[in-house]
C-alpha positions as CSV (number, residue, x, y, z in Angstrom):
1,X,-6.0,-32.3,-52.0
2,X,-9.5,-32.3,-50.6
3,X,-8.4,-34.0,-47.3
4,X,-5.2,-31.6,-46.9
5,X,-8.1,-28.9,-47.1
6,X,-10.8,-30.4,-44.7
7,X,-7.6,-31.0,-42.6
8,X,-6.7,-27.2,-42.7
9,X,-10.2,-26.0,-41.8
10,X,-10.4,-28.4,-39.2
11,X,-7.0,-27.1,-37.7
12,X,-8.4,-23.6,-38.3
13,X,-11.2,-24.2,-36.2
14,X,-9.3,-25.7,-33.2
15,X,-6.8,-22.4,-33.2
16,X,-9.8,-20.4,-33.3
17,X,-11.3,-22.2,-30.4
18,X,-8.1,-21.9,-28.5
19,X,-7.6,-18.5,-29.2
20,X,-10.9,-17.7,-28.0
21,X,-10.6,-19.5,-24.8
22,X,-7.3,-17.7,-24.2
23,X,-8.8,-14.3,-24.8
24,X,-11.6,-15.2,-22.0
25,X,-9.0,-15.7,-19.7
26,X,-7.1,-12.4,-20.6
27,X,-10.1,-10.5,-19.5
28,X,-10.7,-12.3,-16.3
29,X,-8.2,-10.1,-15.0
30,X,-6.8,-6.7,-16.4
31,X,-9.7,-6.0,-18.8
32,X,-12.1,-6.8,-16.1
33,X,-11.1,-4.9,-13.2
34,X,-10.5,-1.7,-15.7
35,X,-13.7,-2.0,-17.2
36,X,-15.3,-1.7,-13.8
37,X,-12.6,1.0,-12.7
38,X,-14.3,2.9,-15.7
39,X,-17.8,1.9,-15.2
40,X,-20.4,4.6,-15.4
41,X,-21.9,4.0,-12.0
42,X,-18.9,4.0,-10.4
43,X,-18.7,7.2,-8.0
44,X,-16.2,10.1,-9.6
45,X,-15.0,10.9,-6.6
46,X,-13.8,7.0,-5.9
47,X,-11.5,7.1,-9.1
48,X,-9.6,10.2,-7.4
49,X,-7.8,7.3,-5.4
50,X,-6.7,5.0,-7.9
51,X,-3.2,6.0,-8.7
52,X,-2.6,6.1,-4.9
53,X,-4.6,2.5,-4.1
54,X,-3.5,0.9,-8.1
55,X,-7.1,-1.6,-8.0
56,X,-5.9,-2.6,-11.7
57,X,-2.7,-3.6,-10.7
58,X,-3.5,-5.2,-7.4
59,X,-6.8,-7.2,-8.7
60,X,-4.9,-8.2,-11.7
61,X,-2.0,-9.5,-9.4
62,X,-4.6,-11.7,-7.3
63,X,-5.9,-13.2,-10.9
64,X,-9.6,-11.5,-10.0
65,X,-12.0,-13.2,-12.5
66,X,-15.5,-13.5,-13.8
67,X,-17.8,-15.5,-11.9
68,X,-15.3,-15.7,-8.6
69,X,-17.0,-15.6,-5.2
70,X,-15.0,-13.2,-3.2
71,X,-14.6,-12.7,0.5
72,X,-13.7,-9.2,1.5
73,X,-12.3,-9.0,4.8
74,X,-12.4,-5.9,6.8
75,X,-14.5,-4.2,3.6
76,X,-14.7,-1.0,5.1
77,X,-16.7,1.1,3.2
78,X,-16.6,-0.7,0.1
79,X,-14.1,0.9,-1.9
80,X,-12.8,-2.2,-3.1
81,X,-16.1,-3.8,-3.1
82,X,-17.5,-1.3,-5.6
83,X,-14.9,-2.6,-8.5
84,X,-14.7,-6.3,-7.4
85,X,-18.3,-6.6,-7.8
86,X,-18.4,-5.9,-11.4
87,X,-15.2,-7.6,-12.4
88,X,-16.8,-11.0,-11.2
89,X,-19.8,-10.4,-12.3
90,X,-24.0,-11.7,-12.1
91,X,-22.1,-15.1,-12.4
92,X,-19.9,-14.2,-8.9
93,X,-20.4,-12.6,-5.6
94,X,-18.4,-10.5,-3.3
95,X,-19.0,-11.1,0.6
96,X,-18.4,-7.9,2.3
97,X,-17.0,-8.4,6.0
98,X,-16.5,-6.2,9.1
99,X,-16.4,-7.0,12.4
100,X,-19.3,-5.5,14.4
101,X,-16.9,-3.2,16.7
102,X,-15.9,-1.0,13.5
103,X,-19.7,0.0,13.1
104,X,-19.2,3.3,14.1
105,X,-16.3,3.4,11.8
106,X,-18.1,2.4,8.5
107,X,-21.6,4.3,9.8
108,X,-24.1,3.2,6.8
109,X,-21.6,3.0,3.7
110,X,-21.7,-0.8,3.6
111,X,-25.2,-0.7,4.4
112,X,-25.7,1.2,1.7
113,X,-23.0,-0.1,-1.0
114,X,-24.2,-3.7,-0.5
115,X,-28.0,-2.6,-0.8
116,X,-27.1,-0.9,-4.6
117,X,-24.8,-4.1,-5.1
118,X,-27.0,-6.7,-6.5
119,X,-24.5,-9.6,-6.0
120,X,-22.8,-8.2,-3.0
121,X,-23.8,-9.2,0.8
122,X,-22.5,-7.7,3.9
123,X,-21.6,-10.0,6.9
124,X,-21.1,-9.0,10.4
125,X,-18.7,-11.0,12.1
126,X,-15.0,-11.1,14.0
127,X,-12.0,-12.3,11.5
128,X,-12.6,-15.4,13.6
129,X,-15.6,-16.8,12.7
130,X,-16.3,-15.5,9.2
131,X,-19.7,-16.6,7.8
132,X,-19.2,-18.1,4.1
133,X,-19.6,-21.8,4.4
134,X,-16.5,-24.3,4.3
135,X,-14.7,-24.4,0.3
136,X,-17.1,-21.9,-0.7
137,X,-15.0,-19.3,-1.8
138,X,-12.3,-18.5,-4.8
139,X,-10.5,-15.6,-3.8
140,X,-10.3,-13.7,0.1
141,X,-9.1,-10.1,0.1
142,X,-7.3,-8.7,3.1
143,X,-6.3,-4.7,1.7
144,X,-4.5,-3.4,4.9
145,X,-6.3,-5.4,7.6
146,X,-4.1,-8.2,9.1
147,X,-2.5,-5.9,11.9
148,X,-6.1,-5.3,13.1
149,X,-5.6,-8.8,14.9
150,X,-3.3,-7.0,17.5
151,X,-6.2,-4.0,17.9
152,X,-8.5,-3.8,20.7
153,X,-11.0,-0.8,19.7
154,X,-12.8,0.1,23.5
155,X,-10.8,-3.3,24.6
156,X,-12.9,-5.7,21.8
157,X,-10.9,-8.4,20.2
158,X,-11.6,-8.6,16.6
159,X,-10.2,-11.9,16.7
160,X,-7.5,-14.6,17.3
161,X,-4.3,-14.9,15.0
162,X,-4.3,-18.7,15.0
163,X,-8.3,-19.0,14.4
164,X,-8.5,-16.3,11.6
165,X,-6.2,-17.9,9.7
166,X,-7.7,-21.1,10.3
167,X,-10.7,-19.7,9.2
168,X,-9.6,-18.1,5.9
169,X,-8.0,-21.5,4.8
170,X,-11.8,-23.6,5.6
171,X,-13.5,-21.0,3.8
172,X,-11.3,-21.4,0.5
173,X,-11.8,-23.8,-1.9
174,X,-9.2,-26.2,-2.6
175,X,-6.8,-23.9,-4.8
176,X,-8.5,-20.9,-3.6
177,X,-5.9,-17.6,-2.8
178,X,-5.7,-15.0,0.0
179,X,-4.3,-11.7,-1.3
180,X,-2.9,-9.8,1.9
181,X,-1.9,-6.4,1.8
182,X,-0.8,-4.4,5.1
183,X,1.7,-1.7,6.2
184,X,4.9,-3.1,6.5
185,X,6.7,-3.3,10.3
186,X,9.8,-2.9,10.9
187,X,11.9,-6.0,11.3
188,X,12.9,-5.6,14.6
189,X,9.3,-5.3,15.3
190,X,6.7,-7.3,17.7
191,X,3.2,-7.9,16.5
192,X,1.8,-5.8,19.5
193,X,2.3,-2.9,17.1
194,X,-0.5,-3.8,14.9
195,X,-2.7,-2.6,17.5
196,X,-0.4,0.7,18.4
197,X,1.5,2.4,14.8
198,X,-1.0,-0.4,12.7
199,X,1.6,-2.0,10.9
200,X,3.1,-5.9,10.8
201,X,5.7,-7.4,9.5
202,X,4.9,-9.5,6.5
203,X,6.7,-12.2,7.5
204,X,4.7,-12.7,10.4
205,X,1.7,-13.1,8.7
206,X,3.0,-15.3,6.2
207,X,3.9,-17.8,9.5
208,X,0.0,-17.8,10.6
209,X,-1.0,-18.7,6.9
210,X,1.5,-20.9,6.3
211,X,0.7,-22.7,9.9
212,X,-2.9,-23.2,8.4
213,X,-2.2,-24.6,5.5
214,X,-1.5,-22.2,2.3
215,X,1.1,-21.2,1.0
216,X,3.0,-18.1,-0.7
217,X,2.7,-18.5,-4.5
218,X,4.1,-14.7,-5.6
219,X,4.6,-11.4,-4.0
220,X,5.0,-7.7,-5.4
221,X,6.6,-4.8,-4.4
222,X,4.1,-2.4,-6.2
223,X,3.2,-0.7,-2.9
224,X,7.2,-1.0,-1.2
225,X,8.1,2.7,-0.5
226,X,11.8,2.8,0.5
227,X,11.5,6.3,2.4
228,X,9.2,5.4,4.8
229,X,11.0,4.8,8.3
230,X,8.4,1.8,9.4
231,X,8.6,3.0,12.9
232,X,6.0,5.6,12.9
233,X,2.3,5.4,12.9
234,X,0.6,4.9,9.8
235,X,-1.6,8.4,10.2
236,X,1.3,10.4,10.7
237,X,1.0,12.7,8.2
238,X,4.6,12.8,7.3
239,X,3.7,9.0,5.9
240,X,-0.2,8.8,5.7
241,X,-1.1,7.4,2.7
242,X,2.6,6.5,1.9
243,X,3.6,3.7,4.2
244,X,5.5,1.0,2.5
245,X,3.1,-2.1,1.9
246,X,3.6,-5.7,1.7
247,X,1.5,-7.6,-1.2
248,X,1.1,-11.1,-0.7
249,X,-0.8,-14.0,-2.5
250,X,-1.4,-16.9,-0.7
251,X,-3.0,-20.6,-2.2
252,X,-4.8,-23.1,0.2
């Protein structure tokens, strides 16, 4: 009877363990990214975009966890920055991008977000020759960049197709994910309007990963919007902030 009993404790102990273990890896996604959507030093007036943008449901689909070291491409102002830096945690980093011809886009926003960031750093650089060293890096974001491949601000490339992509897949780990999202392109559609309505057809994009070496593992249609014509301009206000969007994660 004793052993039965030493048996059962034991067997206790291990469930225990394993439940813990699982609920660790619950909050590396969901619970983390809403804790940081409801963090207290998270601006008010960010949180005004959240059902429009859906962070929780778009960090939680790219399995966002704590300790990840995150490249942001094309970071903008750090909108995504702001959450993605405390879902990962003092244990992670986020790497904020931007290429040096959308300076007078961003003005001192990422300056400024990843100088209040303490495990955020802001890098400089064309989509081509990103700075994080070679299988450094868990998880690169792309939130509605890709088409800027096929945009020329004042005639600047911001970067080659082929060489992006190439770069993304060195500077993932082994494993590592690329979560695309852009305005989707109708099908019918060349990628020279990246640069003119700002859209591209996911497809496409999935043929320069792909071509360097990762590969789709699950996409979404949270963002599809089925009234949106995908031949118009993504500022046209009878679509701005309302374009259908492709959501795609990618491994390396």
């Amino acid at each position: 009877m004793k052993r039965i009993i030493k048996l059962g404790i034991s067997g206790l102990a291990s469930s225990l363990t394993l439940f813990a273990l699982h609920s660790a890896q619950a909050q590396s996604s969901a619970d983390l990214v809403a804790a940081a959507l409801s963090h207290p030093d998270r601006p008010s007036e960010e949180a005004q975009d959240d059902a429009r943008r859906m962070p929780l449901e778009v960090l939680s689909f790219a399995g966002l966890s704590a300790g990840m070291d995150v490249l942001e491409m094309e970071a903008g102002g750090g909108w995504y920055t702001e959450i993605m830096s405390r879902a990962v945690g003092a244990g992670g980093s986020v790497t904020m991008q931007n290429p040096p011809a959308f300076e007078s886009f961003t003005g001192d926003a990422d300056n400024d977000r990843a100088a209040r960031l303490s495990n955020v750093t802001l890098s400089t650089t064309n989509f081509d020759e990103l700075e994080p060293a070679s299988g450094s890096i868990d998880l690169v974001t792309w939130i509605l960049g890709p088409h800027e491949l096929w945009f020329a601000p004042g005639g600047n490339s911001l970067g080659d197709p082929t060489e992006t992509f190439n770069e993304i897949a060195r500077v993932l780990k082994p494993g590592g994910r690329l979560l695309a999202i852009d305005h989707q392109a109708a099908a019918d559609s060349g990628p020279e309007v990246g640069g003119s309505l700002h859209r591209i057809r996911d497809d496409l994009i999935t043929g320069y990963a792909e071509a360097a070496g990762l590969r789709v593992i699950r996409s979404s249609a949270m963002h599809m919007n089925a009234e949106d014509p995908l031949d118009n301009g993504v500022f046209d206000p009878s679509i701005q902030g309302r374009t259908s969007k492709f959501v795609v994660l990618y491994e390396k």
